[in-house]
C-alpha positions in Angstrom: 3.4 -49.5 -116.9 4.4 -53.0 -117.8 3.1 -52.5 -121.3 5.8 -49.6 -122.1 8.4 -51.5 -120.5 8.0 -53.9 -122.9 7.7 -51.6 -126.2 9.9 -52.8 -128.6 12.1 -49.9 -130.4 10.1 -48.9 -133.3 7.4 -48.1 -131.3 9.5 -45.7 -128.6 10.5 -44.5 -131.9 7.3 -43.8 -133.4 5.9 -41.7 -130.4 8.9 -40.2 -129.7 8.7 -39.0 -133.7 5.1 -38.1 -132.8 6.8 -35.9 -130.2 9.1 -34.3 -133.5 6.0 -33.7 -135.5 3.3 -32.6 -133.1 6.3 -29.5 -132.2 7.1 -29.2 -135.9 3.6 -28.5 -137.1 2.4 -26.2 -134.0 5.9 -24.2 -134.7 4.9 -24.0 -138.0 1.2 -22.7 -137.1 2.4 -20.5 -134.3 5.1 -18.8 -137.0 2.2 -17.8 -139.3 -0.3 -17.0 -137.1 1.7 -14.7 -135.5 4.1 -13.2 -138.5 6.6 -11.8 -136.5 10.6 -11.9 -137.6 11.5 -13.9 -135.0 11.5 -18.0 -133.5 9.6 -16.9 -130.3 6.5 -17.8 -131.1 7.7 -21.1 -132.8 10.0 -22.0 -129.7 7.6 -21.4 -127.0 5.2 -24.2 -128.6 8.0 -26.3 -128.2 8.7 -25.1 -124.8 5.2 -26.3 -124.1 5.2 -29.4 -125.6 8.8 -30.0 -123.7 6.9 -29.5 -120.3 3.9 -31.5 -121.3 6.2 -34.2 -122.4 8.4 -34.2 -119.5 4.7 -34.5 -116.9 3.9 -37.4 -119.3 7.0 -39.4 -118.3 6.7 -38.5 -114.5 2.8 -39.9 -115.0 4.3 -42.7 -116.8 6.8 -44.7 -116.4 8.7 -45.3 -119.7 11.7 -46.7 -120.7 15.3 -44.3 -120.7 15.4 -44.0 -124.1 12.3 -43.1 -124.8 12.4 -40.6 -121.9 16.0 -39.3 -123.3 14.8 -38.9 -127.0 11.6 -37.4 -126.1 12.7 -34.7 -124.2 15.3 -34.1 -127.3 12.8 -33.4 -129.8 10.3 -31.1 -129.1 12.9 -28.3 -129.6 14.7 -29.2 -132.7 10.6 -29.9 -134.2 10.3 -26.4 -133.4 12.9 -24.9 -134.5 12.3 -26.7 -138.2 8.7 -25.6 -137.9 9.2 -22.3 -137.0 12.1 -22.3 -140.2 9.4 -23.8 -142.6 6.8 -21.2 -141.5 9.3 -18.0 -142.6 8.1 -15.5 -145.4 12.0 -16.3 -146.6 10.8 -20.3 -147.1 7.3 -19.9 -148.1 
């Protein structure tokens, strides 16, 4: 607890683009496993990964910005996974 109080910014910023990636390349996964026209699959991993996220900062104290920013990216790191999974991009 004292330990994240104490992060200094790049590391918030790290995890928090750990948080980005970890949506990203599940969204990505989830659009081709599943090959359907639409972001549904892609956006409920980040869904998940929103809710997982959120119970890690109700376990563990962390600093507001950290808590802010991660509950900002899952989503957008699903949406640009699920977009980099299409047939149209690849």
């Amino acid at each position: 607890e004292a330990a994240m109080a104490q992060a200094p910014l790049s590391a918030i910023l790290v995890m928090v683009g750990g948080y980005f990636v970890a949506a990203m390349g599940g969204a990505y996964v989830a659009r081709k496993i599943v090959r359907m026209p639409t972001m549904r699959p892609s956006l409920a991993v980040g869904v998940l990964l929103l809710a997982a996220t959120i119970a890690n900062f109700v376990m563990i104290p962390s600093p507001m910005i950290m808590v802010v920013l991660g509950v900002l990216a899952p989503i957008p790191g699903a949406w640009v996974g699920g977009k980099l999974g299409s047939e149209k991009t690849g």
